[in-house]
Residue frames relative to the residue before (quaternion, step in Angstrom):
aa qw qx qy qz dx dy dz
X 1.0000 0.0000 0.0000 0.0000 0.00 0.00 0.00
X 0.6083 -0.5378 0.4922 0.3137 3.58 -1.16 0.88
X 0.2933 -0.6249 0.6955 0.1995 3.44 -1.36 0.51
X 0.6690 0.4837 -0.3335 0.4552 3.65 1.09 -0.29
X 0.1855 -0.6664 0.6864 0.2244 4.12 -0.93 0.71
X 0.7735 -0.4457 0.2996 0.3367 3.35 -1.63 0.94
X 0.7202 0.2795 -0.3945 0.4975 4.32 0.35 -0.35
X 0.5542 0.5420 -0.4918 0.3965 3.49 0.90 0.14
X 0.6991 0.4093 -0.2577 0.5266 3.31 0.62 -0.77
X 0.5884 0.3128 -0.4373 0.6040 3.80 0.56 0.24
X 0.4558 0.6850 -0.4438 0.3551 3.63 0.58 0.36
X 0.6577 0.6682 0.0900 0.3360 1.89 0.87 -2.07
X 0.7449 0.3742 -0.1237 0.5383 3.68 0.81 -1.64
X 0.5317 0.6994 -0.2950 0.3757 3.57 1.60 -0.72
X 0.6937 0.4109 -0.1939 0.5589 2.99 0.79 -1.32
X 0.7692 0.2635 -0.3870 0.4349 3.80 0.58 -0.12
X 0.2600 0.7827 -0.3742 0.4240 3.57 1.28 0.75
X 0.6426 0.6547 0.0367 0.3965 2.62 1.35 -2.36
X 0.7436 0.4604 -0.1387 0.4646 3.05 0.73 -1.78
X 0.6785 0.4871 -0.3092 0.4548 3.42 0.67 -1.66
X 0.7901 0.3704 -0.2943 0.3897 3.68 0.52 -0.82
X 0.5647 0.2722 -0.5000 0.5975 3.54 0.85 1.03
X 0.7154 0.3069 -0.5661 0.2711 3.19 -0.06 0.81
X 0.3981 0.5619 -0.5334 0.4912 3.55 2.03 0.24
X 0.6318 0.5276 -0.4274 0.3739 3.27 0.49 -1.02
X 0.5669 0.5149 -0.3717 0.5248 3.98 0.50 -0.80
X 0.8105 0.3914 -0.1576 0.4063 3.22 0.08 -1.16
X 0.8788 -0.1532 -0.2402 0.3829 3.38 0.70 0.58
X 0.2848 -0.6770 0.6245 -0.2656 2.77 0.46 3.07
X 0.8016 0.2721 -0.3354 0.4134 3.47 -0.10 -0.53
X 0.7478 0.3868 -0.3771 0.3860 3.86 1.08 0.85
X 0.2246 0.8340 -0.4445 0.2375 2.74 1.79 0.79
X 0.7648 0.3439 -0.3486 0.4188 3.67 0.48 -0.99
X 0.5837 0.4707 -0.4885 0.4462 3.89 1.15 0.01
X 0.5775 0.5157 -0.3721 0.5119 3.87 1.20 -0.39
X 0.6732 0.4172 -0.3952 0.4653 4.10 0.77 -0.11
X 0.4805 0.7812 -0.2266 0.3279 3.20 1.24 -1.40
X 0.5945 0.4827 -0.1803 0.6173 3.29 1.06 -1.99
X 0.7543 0.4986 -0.2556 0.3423 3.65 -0.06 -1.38
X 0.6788 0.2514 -0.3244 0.6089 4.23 0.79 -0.78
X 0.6684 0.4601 -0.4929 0.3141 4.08 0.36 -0.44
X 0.4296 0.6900 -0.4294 0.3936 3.76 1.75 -0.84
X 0.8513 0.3412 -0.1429 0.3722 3.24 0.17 -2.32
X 0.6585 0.4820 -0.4491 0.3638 3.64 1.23 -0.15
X 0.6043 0.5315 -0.2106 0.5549 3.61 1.13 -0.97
X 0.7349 0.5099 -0.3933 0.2127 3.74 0.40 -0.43
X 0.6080 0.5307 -0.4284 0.4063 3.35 1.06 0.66
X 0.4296 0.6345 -0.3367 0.5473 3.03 1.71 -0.33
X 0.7879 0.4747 -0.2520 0.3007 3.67 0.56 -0.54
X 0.6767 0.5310 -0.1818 0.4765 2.77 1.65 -1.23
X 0.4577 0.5760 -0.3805 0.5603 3.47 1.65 -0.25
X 0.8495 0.1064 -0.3165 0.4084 3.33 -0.12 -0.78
X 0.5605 0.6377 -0.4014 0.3437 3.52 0.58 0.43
X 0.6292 0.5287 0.0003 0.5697 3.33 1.53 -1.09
X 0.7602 0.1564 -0.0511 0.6285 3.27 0.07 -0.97
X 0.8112 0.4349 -0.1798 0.3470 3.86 0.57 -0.53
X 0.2110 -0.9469 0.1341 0.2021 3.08 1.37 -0.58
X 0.1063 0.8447 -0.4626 0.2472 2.64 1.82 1.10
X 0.6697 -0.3500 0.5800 0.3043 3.03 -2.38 -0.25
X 0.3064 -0.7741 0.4755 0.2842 3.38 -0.55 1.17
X 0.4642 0.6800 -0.3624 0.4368 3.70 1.35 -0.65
X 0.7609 0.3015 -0.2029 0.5376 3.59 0.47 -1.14
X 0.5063 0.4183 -0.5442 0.5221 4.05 0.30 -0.29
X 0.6821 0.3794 -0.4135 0.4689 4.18 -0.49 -1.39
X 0.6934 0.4509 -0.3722 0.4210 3.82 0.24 -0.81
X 0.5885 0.5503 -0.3181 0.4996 3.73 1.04 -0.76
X 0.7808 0.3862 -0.2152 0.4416 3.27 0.60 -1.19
X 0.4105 0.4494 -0.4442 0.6574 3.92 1.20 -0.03
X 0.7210 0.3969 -0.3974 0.4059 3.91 -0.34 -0.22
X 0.6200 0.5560 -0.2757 0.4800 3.32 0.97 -1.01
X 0.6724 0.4273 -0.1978 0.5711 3.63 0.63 -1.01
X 0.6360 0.4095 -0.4364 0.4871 3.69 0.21 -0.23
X 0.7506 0.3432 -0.3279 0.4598 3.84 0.43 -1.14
X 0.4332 0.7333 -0.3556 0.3848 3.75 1.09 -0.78
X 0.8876 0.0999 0.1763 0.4137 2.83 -0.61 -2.23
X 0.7847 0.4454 -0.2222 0.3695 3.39 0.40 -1.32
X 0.6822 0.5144 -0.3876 0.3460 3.56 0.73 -1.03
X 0.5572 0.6081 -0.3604 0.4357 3.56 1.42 -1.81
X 0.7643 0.4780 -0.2885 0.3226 3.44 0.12 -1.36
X 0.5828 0.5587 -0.2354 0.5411 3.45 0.78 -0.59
X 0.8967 0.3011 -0.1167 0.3027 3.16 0.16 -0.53
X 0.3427 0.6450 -0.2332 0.6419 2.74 2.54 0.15
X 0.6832 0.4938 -0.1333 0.5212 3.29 0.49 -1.61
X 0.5050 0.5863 -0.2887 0.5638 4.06 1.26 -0.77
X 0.9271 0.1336 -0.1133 0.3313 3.42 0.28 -1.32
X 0.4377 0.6635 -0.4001 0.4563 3.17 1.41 0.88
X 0.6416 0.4531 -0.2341 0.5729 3.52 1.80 -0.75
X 0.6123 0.3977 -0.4337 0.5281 3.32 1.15 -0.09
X 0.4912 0.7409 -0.2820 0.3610 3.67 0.70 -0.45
X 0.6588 0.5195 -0.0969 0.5354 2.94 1.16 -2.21
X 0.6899 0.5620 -0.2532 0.3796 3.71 0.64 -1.43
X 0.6336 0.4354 -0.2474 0.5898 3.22 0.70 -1.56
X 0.0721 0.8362 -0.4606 0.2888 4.04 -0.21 0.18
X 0.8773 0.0324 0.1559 0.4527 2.76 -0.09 -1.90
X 0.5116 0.4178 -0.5096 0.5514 3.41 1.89 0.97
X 0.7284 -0.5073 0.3346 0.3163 3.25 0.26 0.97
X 0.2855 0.7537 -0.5920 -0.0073 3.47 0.56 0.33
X 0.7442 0.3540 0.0003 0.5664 3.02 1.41 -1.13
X 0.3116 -0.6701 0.4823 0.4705 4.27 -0.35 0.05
X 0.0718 -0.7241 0.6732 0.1313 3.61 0.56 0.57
X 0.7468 0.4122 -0.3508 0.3865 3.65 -0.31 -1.56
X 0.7088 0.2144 -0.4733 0.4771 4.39 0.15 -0.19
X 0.5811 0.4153 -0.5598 0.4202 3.85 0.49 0.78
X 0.5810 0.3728 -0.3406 0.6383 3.76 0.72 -0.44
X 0.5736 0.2406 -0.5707 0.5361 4.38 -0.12 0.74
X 0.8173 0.3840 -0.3579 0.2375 3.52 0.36 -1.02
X 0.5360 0.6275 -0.4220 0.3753 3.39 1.51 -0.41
X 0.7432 0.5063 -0.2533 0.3565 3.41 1.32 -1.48
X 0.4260 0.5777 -0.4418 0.5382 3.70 1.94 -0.36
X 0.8614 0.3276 -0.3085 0.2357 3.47 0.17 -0.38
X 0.3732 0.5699 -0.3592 0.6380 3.38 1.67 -0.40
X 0.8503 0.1051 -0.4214 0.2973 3.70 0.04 -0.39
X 0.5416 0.6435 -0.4590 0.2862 3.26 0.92 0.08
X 0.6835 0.5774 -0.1215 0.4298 3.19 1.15 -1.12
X 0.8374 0.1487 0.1058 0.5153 3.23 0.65 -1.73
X 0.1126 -0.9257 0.3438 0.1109 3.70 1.67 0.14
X 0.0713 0.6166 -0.5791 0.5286 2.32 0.51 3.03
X 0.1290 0.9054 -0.3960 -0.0827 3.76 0.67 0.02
X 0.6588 0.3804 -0.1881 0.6212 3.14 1.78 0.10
X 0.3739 0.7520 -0.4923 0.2287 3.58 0.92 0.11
X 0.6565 0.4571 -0.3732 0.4699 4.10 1.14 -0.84
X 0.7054 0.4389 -0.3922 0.3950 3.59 0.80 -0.94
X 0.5048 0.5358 -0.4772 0.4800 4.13 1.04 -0.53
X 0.7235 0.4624 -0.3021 0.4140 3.25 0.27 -1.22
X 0.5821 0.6348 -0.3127 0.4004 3.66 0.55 -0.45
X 0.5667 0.4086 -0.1275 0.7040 3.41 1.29 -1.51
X 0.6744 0.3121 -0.4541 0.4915 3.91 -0.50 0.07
X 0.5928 0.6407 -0.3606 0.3286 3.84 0.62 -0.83
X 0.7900 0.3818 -0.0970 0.4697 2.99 0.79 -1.86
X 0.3736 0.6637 -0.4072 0.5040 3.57 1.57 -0.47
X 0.6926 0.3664 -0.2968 0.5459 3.79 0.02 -1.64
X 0.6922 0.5102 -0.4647 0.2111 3.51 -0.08 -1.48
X 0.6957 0.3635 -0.3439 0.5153 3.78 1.20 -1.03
X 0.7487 0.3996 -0.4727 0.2373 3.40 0.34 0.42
X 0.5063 0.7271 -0.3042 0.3500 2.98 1.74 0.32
X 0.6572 0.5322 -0.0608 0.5303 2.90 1.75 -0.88
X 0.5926 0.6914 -0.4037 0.0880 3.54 0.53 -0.19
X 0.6647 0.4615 -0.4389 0.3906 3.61 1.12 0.63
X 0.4042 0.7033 -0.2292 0.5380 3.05 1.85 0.44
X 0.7224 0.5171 -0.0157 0.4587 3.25 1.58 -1.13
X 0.4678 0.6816 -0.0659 0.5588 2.64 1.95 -1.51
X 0.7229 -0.4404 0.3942 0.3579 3.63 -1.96 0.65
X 0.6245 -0.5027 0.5006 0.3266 3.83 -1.32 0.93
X 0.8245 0.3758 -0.2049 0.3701 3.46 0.48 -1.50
X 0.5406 0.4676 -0.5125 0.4759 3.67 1.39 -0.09
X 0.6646 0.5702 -0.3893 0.2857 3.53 0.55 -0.58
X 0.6524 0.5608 -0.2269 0.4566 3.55 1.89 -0.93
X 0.5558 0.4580 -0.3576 0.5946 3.50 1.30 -0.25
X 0.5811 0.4014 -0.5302 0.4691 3.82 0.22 -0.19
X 0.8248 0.2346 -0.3054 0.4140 3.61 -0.27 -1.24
X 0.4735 0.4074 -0.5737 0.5299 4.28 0.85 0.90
X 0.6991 0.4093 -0.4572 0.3670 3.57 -0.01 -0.84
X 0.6745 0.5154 -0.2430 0.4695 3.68 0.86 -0.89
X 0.7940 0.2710 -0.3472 0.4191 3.81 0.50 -0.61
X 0.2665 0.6790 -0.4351 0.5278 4.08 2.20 0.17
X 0.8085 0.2333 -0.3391 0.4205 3.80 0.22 -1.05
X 0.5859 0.6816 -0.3634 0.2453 3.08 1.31 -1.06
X 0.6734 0.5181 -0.2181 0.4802 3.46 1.20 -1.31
X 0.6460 0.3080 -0.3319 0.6145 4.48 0.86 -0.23
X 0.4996 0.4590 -0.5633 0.4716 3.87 0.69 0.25
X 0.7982 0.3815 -0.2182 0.4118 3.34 0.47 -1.08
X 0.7888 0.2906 -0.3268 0.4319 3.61 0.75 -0.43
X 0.8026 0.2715 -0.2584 0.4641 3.66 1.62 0.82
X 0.1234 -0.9741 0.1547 -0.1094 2.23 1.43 1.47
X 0.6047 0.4637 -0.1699 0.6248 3.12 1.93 -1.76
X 0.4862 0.4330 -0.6005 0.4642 3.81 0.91 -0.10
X 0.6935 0.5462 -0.3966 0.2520 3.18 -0.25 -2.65
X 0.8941 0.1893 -0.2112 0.3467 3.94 0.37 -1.40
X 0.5923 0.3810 -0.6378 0.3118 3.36 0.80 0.81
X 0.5240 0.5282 -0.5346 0.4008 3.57 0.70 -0.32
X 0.6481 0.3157 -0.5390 0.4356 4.18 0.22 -0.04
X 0.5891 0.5700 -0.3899 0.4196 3.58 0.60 -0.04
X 0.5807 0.5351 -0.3312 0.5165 3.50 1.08 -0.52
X 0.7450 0.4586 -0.0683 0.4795 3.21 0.18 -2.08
X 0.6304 0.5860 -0.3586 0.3614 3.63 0.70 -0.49
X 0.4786 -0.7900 0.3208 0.2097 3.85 -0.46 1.83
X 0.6217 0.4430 -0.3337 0.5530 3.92 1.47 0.25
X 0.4459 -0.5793 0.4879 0.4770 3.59 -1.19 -0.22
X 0.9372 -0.1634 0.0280 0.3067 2.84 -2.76 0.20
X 0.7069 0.6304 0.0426 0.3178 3.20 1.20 -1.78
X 0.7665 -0.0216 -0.1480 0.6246 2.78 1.27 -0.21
X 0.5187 0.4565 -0.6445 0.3274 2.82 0.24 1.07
X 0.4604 0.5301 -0.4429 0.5575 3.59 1.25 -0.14
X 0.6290 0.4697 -0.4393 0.4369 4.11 0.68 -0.56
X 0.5931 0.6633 -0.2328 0.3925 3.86 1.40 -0.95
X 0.6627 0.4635 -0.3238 0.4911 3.29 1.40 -1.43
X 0.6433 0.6057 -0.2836 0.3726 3.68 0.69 -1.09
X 0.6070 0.4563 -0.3044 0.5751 3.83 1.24 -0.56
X 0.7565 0.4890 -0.3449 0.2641 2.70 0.70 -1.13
X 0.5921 0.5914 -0.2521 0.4858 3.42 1.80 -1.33
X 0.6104 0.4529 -0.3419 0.5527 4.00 1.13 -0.68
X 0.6272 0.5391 -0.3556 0.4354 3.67 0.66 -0.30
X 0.8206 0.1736 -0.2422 0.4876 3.20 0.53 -0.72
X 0.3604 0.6739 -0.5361 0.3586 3.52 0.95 0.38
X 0.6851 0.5690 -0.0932 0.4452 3.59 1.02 -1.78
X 0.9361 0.0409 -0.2390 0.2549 3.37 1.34 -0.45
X 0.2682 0.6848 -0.3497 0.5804 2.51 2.14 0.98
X 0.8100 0.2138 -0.2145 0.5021 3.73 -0.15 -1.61
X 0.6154 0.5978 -0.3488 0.3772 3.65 0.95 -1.65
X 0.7069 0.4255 -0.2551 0.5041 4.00 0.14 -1.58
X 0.5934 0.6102 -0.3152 0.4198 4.43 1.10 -0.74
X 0.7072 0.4662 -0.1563 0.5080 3.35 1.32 -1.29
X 0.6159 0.5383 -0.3422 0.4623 3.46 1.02 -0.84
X 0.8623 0.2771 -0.1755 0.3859 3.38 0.93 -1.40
X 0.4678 0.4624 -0.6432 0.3919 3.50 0.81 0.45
X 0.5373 0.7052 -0.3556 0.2960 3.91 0.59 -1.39
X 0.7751 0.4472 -0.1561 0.4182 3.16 1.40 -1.38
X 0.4196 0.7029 -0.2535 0.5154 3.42 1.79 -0.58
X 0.7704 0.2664 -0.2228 0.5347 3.65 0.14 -1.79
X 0.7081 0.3763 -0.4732 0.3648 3.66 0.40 -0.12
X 0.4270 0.6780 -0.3991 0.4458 3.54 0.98 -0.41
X 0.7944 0.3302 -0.2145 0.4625 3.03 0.19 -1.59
X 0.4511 0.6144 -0.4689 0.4463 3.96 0.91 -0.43
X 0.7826 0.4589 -0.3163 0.2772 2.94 0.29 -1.33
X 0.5660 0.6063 -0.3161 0.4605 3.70 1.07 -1.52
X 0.4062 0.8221 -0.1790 0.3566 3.75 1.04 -1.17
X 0.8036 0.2268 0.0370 0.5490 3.09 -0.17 -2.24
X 0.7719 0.2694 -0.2816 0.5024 4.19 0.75 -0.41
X 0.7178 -0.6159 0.2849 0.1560 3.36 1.05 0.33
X 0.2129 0.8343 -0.3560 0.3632 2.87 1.72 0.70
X 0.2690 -0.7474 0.5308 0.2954 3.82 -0.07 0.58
X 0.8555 0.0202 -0.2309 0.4630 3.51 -1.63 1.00
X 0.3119 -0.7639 0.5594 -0.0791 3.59 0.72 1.28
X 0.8159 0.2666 -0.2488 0.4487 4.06 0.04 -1.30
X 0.3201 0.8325 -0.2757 0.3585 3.25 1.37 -0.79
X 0.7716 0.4268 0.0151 0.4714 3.13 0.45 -2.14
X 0.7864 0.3868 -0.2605 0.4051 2.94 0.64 -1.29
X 0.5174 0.4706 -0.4708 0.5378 3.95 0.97 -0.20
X 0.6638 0.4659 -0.3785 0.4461 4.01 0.49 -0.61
X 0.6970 0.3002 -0.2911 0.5825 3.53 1.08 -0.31
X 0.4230 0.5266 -0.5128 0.5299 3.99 0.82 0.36
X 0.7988 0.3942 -0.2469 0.3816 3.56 0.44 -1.03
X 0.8437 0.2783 -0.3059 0.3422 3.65 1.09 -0.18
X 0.0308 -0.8988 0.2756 -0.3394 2.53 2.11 1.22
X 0.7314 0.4647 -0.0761 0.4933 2.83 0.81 -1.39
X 0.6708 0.3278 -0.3623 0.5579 3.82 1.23 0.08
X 0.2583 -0.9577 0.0832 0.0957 3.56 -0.35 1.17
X 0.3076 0.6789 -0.3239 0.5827 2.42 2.58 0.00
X 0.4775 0.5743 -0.3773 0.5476 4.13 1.06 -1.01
X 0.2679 0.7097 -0.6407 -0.1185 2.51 -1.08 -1.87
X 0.6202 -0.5837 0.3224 0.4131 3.64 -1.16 -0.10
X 0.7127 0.4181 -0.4095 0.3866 3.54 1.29 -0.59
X 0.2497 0.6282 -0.6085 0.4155 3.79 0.76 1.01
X 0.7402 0.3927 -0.3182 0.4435 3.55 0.24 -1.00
X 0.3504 0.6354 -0.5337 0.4343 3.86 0.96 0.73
X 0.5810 0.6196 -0.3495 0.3954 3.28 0.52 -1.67
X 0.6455 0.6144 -0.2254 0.3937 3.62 0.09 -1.17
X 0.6554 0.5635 -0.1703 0.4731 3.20 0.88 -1.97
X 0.5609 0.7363 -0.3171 0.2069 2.95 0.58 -1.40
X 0.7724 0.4589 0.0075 0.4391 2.09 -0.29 -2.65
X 0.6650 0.4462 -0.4692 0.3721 4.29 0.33 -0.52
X 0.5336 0.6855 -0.4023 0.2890 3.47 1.29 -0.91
X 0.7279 0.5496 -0.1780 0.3694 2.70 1.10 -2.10
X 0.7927 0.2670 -0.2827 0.4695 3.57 0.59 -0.96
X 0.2986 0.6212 -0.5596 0.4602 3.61 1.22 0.92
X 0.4428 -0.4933 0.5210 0.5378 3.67 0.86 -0.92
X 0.5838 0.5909 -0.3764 0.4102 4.04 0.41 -0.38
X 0.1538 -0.7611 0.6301 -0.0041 3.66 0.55 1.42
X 0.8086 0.2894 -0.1839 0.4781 3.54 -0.61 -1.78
X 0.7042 0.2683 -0.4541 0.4753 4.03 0.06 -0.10
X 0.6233 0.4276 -0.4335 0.4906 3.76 0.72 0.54
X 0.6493 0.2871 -0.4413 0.5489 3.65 0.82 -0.02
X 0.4798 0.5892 -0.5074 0.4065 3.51 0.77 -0.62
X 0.6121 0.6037 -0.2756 0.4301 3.97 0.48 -1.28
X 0.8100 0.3838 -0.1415 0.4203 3.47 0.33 -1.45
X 0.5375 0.3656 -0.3672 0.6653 3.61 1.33 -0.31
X 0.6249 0.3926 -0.5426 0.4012 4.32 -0.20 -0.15
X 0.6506 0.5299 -0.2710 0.4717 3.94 1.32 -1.04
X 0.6676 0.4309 -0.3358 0.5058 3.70 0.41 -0.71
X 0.8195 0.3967 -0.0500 0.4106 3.12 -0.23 -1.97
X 0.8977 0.0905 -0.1789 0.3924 3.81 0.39 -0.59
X 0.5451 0.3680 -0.4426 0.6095 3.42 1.14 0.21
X 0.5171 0.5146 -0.4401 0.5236 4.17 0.65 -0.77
X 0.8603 0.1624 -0.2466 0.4155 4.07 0.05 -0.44
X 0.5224 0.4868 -0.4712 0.5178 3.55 1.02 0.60
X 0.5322 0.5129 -0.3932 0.5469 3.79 1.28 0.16
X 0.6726 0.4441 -0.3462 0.4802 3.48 0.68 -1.13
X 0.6514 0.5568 -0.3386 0.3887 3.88 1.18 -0.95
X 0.7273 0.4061 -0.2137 0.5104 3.51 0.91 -0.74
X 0.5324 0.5098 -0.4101 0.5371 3.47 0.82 -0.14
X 0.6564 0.5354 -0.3066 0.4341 3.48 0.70 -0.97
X 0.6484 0.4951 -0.2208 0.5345 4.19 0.76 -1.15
X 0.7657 0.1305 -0.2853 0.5614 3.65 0.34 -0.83
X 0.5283 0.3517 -0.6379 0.4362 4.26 -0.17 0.59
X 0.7174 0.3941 -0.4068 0.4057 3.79 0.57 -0.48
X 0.7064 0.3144 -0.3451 0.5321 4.10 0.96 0.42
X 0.8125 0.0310 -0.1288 0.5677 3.67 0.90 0.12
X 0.8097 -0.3701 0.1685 0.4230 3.56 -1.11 0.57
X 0.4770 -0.6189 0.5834 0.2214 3.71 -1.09 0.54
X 0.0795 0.7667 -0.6368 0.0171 3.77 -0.30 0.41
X 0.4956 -0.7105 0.4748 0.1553 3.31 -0.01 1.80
X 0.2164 -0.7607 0.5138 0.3324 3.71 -1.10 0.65
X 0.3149 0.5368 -0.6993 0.3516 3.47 0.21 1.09
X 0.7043 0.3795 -0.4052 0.4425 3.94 0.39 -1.44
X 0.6101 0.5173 -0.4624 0.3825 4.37 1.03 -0.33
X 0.7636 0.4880 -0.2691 0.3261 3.67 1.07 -0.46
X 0.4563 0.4971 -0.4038 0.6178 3.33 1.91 -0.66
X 0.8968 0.2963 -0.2542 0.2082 3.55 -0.06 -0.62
X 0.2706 0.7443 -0.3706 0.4852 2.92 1.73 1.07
X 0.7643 0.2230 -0.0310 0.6043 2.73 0.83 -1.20
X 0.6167 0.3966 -0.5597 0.3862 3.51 0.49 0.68
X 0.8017 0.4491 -0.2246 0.3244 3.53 1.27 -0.94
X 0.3500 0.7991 -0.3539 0.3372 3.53 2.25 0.07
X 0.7270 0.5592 -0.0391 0.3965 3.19 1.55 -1.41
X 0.6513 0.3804 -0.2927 0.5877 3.04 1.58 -0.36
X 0.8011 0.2762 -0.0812 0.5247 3.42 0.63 -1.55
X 0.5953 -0.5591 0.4664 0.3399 3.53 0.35 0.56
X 0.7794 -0.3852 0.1724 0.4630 3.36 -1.12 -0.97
X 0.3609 0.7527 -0.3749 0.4033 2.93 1.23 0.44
X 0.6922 0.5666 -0.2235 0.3870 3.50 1.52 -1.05
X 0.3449 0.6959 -0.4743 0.4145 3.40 1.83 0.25
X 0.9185 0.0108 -0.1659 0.3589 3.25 0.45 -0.56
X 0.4049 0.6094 -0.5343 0.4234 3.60 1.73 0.76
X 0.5473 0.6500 -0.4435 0.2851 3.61 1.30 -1.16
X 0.6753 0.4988 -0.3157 0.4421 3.51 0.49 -1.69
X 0.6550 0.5840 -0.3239 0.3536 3.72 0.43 -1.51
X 0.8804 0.1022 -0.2841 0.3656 3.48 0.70 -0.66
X 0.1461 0.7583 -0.4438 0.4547 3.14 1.04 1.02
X 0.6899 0.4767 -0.2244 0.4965 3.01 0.85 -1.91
X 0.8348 0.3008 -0.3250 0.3270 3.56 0.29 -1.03
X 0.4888 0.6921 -0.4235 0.3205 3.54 1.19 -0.20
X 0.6048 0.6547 -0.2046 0.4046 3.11 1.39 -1.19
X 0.7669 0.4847 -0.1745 0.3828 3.02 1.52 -1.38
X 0.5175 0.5760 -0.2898 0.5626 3.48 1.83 -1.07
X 0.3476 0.6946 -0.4382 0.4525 4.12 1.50 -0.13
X 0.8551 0.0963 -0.0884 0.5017 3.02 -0.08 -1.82
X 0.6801 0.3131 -0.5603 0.3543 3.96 -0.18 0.60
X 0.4024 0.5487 -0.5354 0.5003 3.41 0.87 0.63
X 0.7174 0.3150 -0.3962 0.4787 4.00 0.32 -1.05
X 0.5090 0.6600 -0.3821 0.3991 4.02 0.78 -1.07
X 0.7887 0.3672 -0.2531 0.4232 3.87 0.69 -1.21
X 0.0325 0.9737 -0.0071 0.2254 2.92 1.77 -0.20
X 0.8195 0.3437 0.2839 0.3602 1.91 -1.11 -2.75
X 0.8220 0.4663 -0.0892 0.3144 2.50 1.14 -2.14
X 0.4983 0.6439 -0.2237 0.5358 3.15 1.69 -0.41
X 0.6493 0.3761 -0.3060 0.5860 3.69 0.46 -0.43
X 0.6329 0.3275 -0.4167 0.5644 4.02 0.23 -0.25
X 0.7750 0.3738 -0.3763 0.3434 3.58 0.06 -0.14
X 0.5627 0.4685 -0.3400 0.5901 3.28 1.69 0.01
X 0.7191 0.3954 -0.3440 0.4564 3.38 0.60 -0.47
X 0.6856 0.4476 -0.4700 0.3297 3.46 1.44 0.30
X 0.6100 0.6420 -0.3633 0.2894 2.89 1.70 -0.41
X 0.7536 0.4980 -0.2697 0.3337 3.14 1.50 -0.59
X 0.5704 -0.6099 0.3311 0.4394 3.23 1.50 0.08
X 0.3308 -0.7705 0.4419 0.3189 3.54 -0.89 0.45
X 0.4324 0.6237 -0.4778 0.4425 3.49 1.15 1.43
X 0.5032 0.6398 -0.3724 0.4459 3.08 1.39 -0.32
């Protein structure tokens, strides 16, 4: 006979449940961004599927196989190759592509003359190029680690999508709340990552081609350049891209080019600053608002893990932590009223 009664022994198996699944979980850290990957391309692309699958009657094999093509030319290739020509950019620096160094004396002549900071471009320069290599490191990193992320990721991506009615009833099973909310979870979860995936994508290209327009029309050298460097910190929102005017500015000015340096800084504040505030406004009123505090903690939590990728995994899981927050307190709640009916309100 067992020395163990039945909730021991489910105790028991729990706790080695527990155990084993932090060491899967260890054990496959380095497929985390092809395991998220799958997860925002699922919740962004899965209406797109179920239309033509449902209502269209396609081959579910060939839509998921469409929709892995679609995402590569879409999302993956641009990015990549953006992210490509910023590290070459960065590198090439200090062969003069550009006179960077007699803009960083003339910015720092003027900051100190003016604002007695005489070093404030050349610090700032060193902190840039600091972030920039951390911003980049799977980009930076081996070809073939980069090819196993976007196979491991489009492998799940393609049996999420063509078993789907399994994939979502088993998260509906396995999932640690009831029916109800978890169907309240999927819907945050789908408005969450809508807001910081498509919503925070739209803001920052918009903010990029006008950026770069802008460098362009006053003569700013490498104009597209910029404007992908200001697409990418787009995505912080207190920043943003028309900060990287300021800068501009000031070179005009101590170029001798006053009015096409205030002219600059008012097109960056005032008209690219309130086409952010406009588009931010339209997509929080059709999908979820994702305060820019949770976009700045999770900037800087997800930069460090996922590279530059963590612009927009950092916020995302933020978002859902926050969210797995409140249907944890909700089941709660709900738990204590059902105890407090069961026990009566003599108890």
């Amino acid at each position: 006979m067992s020395i163990f009664n039945y909730k021991q022994r489910n105790n028991i198996i729990l706790a080695g449940i527990v155990i084993l699944g932090c060491f899967l979980l260890f054990a496959l850290s380095g497929l985390f961004n092809s395991i998220l990957g799958a997860i925002v391309l699922f919740t962004i692309f899965r209406p797109v599927y179920l239309h033509l699958v449902e209502n269209k009657h396609w081959n579910k094999s060939l839509v998921a196989m469409l929709i892995i093509l679609i995402s590569l030319i879409v999302i993956v290739i641009p990015l990549m190759s953006l992210s490509i020509m910023v590290v070459n950019k960065i590198s090439g620096i200090n062969r003069n592509t550009f006179d960077l160094q007699s803009w960083v004396s003339k910015i720092d002549d003027y900051a100190g003359y003016n604002f007695n900071q005489p070093h404030i471009a050349e610090n700032t320069l060193q902190k840039l190029g600091a972030y920039a290599t951390d911003l980049f490191p799977s980009i930076l990193g081996s070809a073939a680690n980069i090819l196993i992320t976007l196979l491991v990721m489009y492998f799940l991506l393609y049996f999420m999508f063509v078993q789907i009615n399994e994939f979502e009833a088993a998260l509906l099973k396995y999932a640690p709340f009831r029916e109800q909310h978890a169907l309240k979870f999927a819907v945050a979860l789908r408005n969450s990552t809508y807001s910081n995936v498509l919503g925070q994508g739209i803001i920052a290209l918009t903010q990029g081609l006008l950026l770069a327009n802008g460098f362009w029309i006053f003569g700013i050298p490498d104009p597209v350049f910029w404007g992908v460097i200001g697409a990418f910190i787009s995505f912080l929102p207190v920043v943003g891209a028309p900060t990287l005017t300021i800068p501009a500015s000031i070179i005009l000015m101590a170029e001798g080019h006053t009015l096409k340096g205030i002219l600059l800084l008012a097109y960056g504040l005032v008209f690219i600053g309130n086409i952010d505030s406009f588009l931010r406004m339209i997509i929080n009123k059709r999908v979820a608002n994702t305060h820019p505090i949770i976009s700045i903690i999770g900037v800087f939590i997800g930069v460090p893990i996922f590279g530059i990728l963590g612009l927009v995994f950092g916020p995302l899981l933020l978002s859902y932590f926050l969210l797995l927050l409140e249907i944890y307190e909700t089941n709660r709640m709900a738990a204590d009223r059902l105890e407090r009916i069961r026990t009566g309100p003599d108890s």
